[in-house]
Structures are given as structure tokens and as C-alpha cells.
Backbone bond lengths (Angstrom), bond angles and torsions (degrees), N, CA, C in turn:
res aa  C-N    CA-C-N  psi(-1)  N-CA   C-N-CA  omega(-1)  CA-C   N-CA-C  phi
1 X - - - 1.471 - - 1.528 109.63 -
2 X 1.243 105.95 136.58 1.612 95.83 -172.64 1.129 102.74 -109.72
3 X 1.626 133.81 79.08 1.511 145.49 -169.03 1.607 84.09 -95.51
4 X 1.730 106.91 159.68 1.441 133.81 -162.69 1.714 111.47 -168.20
5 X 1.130 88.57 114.81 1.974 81.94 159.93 0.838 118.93 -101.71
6 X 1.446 118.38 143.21 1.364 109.17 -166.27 1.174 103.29 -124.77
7 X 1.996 126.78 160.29 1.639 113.48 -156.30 1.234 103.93 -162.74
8 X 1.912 114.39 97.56 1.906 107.81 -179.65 1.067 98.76 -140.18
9 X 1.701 87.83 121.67 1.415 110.71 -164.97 1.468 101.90 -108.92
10 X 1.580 119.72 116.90 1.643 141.68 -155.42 1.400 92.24 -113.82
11 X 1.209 98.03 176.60 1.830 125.58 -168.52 1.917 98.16 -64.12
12 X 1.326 113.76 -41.36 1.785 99.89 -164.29 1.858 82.53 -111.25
13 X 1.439 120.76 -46.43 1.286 98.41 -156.86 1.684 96.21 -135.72
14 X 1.865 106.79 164.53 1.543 122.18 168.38 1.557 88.10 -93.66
15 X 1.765 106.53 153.04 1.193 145.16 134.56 1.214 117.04 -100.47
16 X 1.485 102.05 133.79 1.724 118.41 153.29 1.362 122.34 -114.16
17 X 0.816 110.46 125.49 2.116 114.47 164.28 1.477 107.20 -115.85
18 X 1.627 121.82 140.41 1.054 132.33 147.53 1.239 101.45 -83.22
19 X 1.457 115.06 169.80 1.601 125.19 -177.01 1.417 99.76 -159.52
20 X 0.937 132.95 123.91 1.526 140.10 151.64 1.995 118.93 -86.97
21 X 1.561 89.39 -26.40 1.778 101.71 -170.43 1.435 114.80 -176.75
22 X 1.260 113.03 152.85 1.228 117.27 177.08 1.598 135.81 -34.44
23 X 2.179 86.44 -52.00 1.229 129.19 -175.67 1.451 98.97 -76.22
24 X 1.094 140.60 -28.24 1.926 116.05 -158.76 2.071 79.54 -124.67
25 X 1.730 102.27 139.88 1.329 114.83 -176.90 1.360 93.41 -67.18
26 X 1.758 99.15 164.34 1.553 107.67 178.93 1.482 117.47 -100.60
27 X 1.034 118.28 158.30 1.314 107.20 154.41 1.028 146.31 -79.76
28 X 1.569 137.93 102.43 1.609 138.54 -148.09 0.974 92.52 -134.17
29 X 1.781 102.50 163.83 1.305 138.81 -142.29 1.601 107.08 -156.04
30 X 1.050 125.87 135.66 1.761 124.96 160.38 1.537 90.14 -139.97
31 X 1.652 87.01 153.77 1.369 109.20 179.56 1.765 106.09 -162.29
32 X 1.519 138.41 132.81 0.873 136.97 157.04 1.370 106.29 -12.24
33 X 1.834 123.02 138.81 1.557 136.59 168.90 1.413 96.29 -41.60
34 X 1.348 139.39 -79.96 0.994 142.26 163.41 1.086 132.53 33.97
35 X 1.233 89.63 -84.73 1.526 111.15 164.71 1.776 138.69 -99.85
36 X 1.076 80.49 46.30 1.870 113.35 175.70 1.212 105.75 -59.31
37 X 1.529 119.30 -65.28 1.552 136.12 -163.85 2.060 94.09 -56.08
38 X 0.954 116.51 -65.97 1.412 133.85 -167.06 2.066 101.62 -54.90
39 X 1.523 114.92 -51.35 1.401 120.90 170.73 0.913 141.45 -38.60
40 X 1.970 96.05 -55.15 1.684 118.64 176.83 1.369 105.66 -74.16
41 X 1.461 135.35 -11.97 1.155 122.72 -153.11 2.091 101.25 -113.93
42 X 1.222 77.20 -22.43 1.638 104.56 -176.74 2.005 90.06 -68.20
43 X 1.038 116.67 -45.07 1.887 123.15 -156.44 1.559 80.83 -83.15
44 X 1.633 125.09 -53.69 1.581 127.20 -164.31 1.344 123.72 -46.27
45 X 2.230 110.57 -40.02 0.909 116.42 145.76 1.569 147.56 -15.82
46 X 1.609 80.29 -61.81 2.024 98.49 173.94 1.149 115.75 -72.31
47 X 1.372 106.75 -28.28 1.918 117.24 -156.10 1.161 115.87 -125.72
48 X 1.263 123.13 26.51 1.700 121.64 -163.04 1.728 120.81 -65.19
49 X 1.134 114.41 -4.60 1.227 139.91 157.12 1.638 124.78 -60.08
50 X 1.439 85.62 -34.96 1.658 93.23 -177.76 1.245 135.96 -48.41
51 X 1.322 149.39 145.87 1.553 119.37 147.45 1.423 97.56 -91.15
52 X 1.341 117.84 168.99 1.364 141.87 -177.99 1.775 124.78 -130.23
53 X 1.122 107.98 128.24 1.592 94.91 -164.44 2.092 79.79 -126.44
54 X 1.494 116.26 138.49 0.968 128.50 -152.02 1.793 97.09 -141.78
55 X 1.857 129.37 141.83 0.766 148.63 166.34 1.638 125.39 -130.35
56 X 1.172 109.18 128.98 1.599 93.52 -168.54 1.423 99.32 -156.07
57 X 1.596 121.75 154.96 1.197 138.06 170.70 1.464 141.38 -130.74
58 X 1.223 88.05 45.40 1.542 116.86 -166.91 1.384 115.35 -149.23
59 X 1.347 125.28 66.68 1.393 152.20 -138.70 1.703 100.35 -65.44
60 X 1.522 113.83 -23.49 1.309 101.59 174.78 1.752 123.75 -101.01
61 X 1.169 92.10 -0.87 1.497 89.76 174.21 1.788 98.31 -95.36
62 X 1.256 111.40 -18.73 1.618 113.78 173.69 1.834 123.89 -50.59
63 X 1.597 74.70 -55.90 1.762 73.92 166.48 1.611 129.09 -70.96
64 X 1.503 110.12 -41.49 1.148 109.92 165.77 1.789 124.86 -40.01
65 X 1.166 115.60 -52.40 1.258 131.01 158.52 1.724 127.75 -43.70
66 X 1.680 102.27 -33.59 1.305 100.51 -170.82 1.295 110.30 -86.77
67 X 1.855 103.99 -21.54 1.824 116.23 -175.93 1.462 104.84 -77.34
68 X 1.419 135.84 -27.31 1.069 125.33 156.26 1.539 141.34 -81.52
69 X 0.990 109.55 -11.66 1.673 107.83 -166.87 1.617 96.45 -148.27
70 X 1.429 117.64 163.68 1.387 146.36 -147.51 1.550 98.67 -124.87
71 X 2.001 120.16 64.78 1.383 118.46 -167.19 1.475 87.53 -132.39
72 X 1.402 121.55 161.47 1.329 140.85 173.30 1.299 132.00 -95.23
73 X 1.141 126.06 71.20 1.437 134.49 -172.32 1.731 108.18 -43.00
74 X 1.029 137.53 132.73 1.566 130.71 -179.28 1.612 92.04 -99.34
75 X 1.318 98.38 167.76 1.849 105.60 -174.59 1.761 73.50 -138.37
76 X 1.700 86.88 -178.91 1.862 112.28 159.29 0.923 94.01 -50.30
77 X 1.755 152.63 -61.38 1.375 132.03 -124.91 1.474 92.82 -84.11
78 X 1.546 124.16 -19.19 1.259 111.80 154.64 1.690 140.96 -45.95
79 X 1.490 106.87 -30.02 1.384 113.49 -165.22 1.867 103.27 -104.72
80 X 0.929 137.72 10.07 1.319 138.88 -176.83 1.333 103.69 -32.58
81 X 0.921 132.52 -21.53 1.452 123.44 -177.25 1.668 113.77 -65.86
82 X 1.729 108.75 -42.35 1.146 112.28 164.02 1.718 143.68 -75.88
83 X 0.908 119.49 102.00 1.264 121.45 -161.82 1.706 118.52 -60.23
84 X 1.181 125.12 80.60 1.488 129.88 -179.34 1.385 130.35 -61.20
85 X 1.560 116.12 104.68 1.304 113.67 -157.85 1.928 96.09 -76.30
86 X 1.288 122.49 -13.86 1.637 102.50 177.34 1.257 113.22 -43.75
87 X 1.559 120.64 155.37 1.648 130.38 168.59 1.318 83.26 -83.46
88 X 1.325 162.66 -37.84 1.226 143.32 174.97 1.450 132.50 -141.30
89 X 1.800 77.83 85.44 1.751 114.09 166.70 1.481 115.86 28.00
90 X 1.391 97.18 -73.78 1.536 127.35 -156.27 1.683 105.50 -72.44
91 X 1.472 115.00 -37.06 1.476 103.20 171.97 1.434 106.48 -70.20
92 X 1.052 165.51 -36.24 1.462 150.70 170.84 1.462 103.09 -43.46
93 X 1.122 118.91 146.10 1.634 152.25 -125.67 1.295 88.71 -133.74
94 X 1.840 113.53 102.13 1.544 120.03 -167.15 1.312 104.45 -84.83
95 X 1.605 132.03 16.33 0.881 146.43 138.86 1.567 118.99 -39.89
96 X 1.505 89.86 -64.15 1.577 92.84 -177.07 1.578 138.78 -92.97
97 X 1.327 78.88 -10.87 1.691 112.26 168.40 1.899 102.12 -68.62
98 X 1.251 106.60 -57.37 1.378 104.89 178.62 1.948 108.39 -63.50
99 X 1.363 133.16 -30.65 1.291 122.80 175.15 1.128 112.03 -76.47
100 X 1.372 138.73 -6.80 1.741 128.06 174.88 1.382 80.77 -93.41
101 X 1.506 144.42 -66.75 1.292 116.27 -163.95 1.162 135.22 -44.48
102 X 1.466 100.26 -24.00 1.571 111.21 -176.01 1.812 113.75 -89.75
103 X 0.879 108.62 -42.62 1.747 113.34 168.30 1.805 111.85 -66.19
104 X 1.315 105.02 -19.95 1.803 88.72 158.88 0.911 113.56 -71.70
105 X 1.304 112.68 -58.46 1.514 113.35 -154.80 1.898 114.51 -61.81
106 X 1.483 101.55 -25.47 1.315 124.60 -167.81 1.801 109.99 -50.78
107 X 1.606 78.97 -67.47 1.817 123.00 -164.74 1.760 100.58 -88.01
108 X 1.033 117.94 -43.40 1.532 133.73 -164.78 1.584 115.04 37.04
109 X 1.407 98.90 68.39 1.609 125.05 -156.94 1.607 98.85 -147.57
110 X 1.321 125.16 137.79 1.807 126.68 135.99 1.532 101.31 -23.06
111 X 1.181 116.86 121.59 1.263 115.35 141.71 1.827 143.36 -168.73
112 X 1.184 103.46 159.94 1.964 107.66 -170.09 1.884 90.51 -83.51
113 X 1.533 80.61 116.44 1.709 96.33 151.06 1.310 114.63 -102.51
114 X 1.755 112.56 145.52 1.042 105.64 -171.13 1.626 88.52 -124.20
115 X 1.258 139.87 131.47 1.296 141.76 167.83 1.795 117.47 -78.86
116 X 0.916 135.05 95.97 1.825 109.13 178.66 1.432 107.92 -99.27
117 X 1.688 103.12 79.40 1.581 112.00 170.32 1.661 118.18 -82.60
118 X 1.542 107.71 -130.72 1.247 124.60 165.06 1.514 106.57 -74.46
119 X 1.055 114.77 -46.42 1.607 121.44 148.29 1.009 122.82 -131.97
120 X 1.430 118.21 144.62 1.046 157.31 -161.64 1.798 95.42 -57.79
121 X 1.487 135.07 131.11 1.574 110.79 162.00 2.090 93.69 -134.60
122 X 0.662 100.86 139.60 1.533 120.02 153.26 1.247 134.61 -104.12
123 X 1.105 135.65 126.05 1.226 154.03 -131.87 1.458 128.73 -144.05
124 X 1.190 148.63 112.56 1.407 149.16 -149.19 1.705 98.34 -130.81
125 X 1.287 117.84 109.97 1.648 116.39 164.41 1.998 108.52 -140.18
126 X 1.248 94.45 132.61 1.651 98.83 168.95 1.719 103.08 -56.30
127 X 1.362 113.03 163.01 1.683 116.72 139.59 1.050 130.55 -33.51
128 X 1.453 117.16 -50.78 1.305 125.85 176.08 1.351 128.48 -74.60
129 X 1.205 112.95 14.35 1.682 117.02 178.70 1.325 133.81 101.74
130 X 1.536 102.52 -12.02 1.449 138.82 -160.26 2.052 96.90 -85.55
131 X 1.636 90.19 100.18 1.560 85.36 -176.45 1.434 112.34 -100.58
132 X 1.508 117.99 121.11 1.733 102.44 -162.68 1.383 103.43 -92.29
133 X 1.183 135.77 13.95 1.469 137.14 -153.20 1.459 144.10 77.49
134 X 1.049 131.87 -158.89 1.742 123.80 -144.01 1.502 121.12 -155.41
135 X 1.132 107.59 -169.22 1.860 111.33 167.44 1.179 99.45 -171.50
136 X 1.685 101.44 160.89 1.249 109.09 -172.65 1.120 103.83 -147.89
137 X 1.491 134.28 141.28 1.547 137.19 -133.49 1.561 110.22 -157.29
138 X 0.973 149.96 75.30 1.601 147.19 164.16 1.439 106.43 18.35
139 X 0.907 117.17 87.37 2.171 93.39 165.57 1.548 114.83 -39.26
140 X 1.329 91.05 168.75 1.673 117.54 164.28 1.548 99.90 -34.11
141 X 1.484 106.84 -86.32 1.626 127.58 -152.56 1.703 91.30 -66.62
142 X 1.165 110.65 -26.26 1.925 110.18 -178.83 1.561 109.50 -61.80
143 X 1.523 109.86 -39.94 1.290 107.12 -174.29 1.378 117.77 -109.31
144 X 1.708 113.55 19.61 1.069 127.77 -171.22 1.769 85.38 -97.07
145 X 1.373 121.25 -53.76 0.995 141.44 -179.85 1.300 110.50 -49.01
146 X 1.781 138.41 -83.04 1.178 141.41 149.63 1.601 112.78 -5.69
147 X 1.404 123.64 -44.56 1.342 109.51 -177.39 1.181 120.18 -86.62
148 X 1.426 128.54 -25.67 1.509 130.75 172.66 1.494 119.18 -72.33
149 X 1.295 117.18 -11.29 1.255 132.14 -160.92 1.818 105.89 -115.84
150 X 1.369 117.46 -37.66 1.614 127.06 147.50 1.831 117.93 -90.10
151 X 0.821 112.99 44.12 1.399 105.33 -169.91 1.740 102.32 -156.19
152 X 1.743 116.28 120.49 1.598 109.53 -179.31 1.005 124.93 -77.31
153 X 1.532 116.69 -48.93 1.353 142.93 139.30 1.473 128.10 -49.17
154 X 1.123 142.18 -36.22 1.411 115.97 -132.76 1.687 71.23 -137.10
155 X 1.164 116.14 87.94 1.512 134.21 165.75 1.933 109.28 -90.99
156 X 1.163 113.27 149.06 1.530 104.23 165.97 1.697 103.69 -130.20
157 X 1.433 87.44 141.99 1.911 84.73 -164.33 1.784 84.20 -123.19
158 X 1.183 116.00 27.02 1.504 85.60 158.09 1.850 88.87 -177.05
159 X 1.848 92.81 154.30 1.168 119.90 -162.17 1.642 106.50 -89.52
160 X 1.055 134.64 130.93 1.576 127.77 -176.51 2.088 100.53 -109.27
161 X 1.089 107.31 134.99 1.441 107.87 174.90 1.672 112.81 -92.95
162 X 1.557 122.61 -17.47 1.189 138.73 -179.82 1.406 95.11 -82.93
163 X 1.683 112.36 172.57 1.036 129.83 118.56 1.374 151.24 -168.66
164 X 1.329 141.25 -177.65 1.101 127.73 -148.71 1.402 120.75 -135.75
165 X 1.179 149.07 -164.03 1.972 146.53 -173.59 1.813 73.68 -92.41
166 X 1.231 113.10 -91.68 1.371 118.48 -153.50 1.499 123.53 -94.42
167 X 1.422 130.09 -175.94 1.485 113.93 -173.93 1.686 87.32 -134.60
168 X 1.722 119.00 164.21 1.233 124.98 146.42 1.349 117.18 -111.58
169 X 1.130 109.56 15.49 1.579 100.90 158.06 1.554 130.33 -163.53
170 X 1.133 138.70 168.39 1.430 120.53 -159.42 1.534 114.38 -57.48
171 X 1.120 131.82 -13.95 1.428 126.04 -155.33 1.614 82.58 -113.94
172 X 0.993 138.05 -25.41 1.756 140.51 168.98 1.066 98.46 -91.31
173 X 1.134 161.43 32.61 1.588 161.18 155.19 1.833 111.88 -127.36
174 X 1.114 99.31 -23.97 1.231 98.05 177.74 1.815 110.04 -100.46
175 X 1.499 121.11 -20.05 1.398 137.03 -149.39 1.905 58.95 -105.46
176 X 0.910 126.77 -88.85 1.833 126.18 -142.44 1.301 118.51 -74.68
177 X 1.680 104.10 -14.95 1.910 97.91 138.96 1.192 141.16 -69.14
178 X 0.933 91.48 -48.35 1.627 98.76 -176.26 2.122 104.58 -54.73
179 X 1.595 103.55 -52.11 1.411 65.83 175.56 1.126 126.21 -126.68
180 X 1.683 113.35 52.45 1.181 102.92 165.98 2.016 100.65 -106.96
181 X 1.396 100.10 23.60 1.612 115.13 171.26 1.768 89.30 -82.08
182 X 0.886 113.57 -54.70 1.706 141.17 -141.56 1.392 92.61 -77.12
183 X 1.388 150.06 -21.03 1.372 147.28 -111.63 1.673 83.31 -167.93
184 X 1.033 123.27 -62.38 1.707 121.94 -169.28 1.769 91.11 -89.60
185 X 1.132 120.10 -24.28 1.515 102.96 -168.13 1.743 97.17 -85.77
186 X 1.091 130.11 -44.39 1.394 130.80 176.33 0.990 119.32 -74.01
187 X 1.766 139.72 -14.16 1.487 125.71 140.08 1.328 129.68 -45.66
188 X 2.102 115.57 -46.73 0.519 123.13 -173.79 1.910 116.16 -67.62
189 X 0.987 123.56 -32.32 1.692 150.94 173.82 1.607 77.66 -56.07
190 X 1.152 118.24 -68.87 1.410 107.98 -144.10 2.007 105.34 -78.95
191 X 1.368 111.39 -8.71 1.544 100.73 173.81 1.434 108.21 -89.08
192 X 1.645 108.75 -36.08 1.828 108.09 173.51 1.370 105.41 -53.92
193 X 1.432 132.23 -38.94 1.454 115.97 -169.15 1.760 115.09 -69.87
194 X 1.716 87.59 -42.51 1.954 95.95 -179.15 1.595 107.05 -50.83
195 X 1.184 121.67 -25.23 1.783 122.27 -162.82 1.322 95.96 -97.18
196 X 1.688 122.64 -54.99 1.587 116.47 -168.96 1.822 101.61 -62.44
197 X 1.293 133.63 -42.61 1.052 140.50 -175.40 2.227 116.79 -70.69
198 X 1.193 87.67 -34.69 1.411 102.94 172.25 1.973 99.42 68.89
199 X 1.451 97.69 56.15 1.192 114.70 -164.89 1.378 93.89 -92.03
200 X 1.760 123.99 119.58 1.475 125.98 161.09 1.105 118.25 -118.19
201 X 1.653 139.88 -46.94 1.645 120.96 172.62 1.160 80.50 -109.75
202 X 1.674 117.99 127.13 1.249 149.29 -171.93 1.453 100.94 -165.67
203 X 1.418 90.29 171.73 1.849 111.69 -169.22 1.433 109.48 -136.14
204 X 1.353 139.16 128.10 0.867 142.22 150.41 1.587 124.81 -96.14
205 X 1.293 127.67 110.45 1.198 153.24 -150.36 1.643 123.66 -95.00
206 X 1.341 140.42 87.56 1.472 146.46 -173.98 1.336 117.65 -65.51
207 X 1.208 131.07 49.25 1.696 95.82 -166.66 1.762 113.36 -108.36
208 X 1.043 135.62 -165.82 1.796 135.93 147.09 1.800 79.43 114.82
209 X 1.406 113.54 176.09 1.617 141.99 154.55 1.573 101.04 -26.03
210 X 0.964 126.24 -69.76 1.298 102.25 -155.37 1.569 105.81 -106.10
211 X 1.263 134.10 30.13 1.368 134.18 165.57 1.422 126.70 -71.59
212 X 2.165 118.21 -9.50 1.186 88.21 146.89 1.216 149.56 -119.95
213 X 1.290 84.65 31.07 1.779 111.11 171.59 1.713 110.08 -60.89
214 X 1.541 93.02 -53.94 1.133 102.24 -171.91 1.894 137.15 -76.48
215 X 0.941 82.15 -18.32 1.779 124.64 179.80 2.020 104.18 -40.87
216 X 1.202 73.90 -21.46 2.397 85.80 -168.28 1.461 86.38 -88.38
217 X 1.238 128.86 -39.97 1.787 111.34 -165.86 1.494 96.12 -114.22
218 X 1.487 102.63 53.93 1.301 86.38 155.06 2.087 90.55 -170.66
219 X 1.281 88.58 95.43 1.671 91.94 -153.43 1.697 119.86 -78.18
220 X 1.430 110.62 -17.01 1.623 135.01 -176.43 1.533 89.98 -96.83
221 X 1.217 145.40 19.16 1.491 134.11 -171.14 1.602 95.44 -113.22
222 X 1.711 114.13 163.70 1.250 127.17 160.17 1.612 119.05 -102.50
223 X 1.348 108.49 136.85 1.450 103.20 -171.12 1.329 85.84 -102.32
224 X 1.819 97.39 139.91 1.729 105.08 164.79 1.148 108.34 -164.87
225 X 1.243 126.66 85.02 1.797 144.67 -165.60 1.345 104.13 -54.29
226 X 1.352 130.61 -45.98 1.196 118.53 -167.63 1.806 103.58 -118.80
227 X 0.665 105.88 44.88 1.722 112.71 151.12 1.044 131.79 -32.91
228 X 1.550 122.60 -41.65 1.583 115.36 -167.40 1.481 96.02 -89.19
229 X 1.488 118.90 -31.52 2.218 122.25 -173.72 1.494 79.89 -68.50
230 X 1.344 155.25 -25.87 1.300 138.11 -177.30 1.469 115.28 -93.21
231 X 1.118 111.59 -52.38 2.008 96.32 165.23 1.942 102.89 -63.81
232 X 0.803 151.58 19.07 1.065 140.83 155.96 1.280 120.96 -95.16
233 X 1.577 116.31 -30.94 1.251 114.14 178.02 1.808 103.01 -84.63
234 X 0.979 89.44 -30.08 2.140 89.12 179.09 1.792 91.24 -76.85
235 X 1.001 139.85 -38.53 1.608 118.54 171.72 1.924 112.65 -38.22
236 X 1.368 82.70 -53.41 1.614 110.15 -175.06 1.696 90.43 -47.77
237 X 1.038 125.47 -79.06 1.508 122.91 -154.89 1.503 114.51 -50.42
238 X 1.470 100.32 -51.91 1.469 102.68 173.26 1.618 119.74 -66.32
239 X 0.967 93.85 -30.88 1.746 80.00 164.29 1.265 137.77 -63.68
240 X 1.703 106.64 -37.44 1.455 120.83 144.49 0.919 136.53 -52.36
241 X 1.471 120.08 -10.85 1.571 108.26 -166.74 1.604 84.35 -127.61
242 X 1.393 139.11 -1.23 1.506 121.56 141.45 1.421 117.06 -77.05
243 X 1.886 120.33 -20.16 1.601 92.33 167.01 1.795 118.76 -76.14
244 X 1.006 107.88 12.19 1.485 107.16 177.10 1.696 127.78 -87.06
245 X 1.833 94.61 -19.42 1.193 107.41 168.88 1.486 132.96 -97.71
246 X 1.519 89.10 -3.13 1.371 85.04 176.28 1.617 114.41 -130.88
């Protein structure tokens, strides 16, 4: 059985997935970073059998994690398949390095991932592995945050789930800018790339916290929230199924 836990630990929160297979859904979990130590150990219970292959970007809950438990952090030297145009490797965000690996192999298509984390990243990779590069964008709640926190006046005390062209009042002017910046500015990103790239069966990709908010204005896209616990478990397989050949 090729069972896997899987473990990506982001700026506000950990995910877990068990996986037995491609074919049968997993069982997942989010929970505040926080409470990582308490999660993984909570799933280890059920699964102590498991191996676990783990990604994270938050270097101090990493170690914490590594002094307790017996999990496999993946690096780049994991992703060789993808070709990283940074001059230095290591600043690309194995976050996102792990979601183009995982939407090839997925989709086996060109395609724009769009992450809606703590920030926002977009992402450009051929089929073939060929990663042309990215962007990276404040979220909603990032710059919802940034403004109450730089700002004396112009506080927003409440969250809108709608939205609209214009606002009548500060907390609707600030809630229905921000993303209808976010919403017209990332269509627009996303038709310059289809034309400069001469992109035709391609994929555009939803995943992170806030992808299904976003998922309605963007109607030719695939929603898939947990993307990165799924290229991790397909890392997992193929790795297994080259130690079999050799």
C-alpha cells in the first residue's frame, strides 16, 4: 500500500493529508502553524506506519518539528525535474516549486498556478518542466492587515464576503478595492501571459485558502485547494516506483 502523510506548513496554517492513492480522497486537516506539533502527532497516532514527506516555510516551526519527529523535509534537490530560472535556486519558495510540479504531472498541460495564500503567487510552467517564472502579490487579508496596522484613521472593522464596483463607506471601499484590483488585475496578468507565451491547451490552476472565494471570477480555471499535499504524495510514488527499478 503506498500510504503517505503528507505535511505543508504555510505562513497562517499546517495541512495534513493521508493518502493511500491517487484514486480514493484523502483525509485532510488544517489547523493554525501553531499547532503543527499537536496535528502531526494527533494523524501519527492513526498512522504510525506511515512515512511522511513534509514542506514548510516557516523555518522555526521546521526545526521544532524536525527535533521531535522522524519526517522528510523535501528541498529543490527534490524537484529537478523543474527547471528554475532563479540565479539563486534556493530563494524560490518550495512552496511553489512543489505546485508546478504537481499541476504537471496532475493536468499534463502548460500551466498558471495561482496560489491564494498569505500572498497571492502566480506561476508560469510549460508541460515539460520548463518554469518561466512568477509573481507575488499581498493577499486580500495581507493588505487588509498592512492597512490597519499603517494607517491612524483608516481602520476597517469589518470583512465583506460580496462584492461590488464601488463602496459607501470606508470598510466597503476598502473591502471592494482591494479586490476588485485583485480580480481585474489577475485576469488581466493572466491574458498578457496566454498571448506573450502563445499558450493554447493550458491550465489555469486555483489552489491555497482563498481559492474558493475566488474560483467565480475566474470561470476557465481549475479549483484545487490542496495541491501542494497532492504533488507531494505523487513525488512520493515516483520515487517509489524508481526504487523498484533499480
Amino acid at each position: 500500500m503506498n500510504q503517505l502523510l503528507c505535511v505543508d506548513i504555510g505562513n497562517r496554517n499546517i495541512k495534513i493529508g493521508y493518502f493511500k492513492s491517487l484514486k480514493e480522497k484523502p483525509q485532510i486537516e488544517i489547523d493554525k502553524k501553531e499547532n503543527s506539533l499537536k496535528l502531526i502527532e494527533k494523524f501519527l497516532k492513526k498512522y504510525k506506519s506511515s512515512p511522511i514527506y513534509a514542506i514548510s516555510v516557516v523555518p522555526f516551526i521546521e526545526k521544532k518539528i524536525r527535533e521531535r519527529f522522524n519526517i522528510k523535509f523535501l528541498t529543490h534537490d527534490n524537484f529537478r525535474e523543474i527547471k528554475n530560472p532563479y540565479k539563486n535556486k534556493e530563494k524560490l519558495g518550495i512552496d511553489r516549486l512543489v505546485n508546478i510540479f504537481g499541476a504537471i504531472n496532475l493536468f499534463k498541460k502548460d500551466v498558471i498556478v495561482i496560489d491564494f495564500g498569505t500572498a497571492i503567487t502566480l506561476d508560469v510552467a510549460f508541460k515539460n518542466g520548463d518554469f518561466k517564472g512568477g509573481l507575488i502579490i499581498p493577499s486580500f487579508e495581507t493588505q487588509i492587515d498592512t492597512l490597519n496596522e499603517k494607517t491612524a484613521l483608516l481602520k476597517v472593522n469589518k470583512i465583506y464576503k460580496d462584492i461590488k464596483l464601488i463602496g459607501k463607506s470606508t470598510d466597503e471601499c476598502v473591502n471592494y478595492g482591494i479586490k476588485n484590483v485583485l480580480i481585474l488585475g489577475i485576469e488581466s496578468i493572466l491574458n498578457k501571459v496566454k498571448n506573450k507565451y502563445k499558450l493554447r491547451d493550458f491550465k489555469v490552476i486555483l489552489t491555497g485558502g482563498g481559492s474558493l472565494y475566488f474560483k467565480k471570477f475566474f470561470k476557465n480555471s481549475k479549483l484545487f485547494p490542496y495541491l501542494t499535499l497532492y504533488a507531494l504524495y505523487i513525488r512520493y510514488l515516483k520515487n517509489e516506483n524508481q526504487n523498484k527499478l533499480t
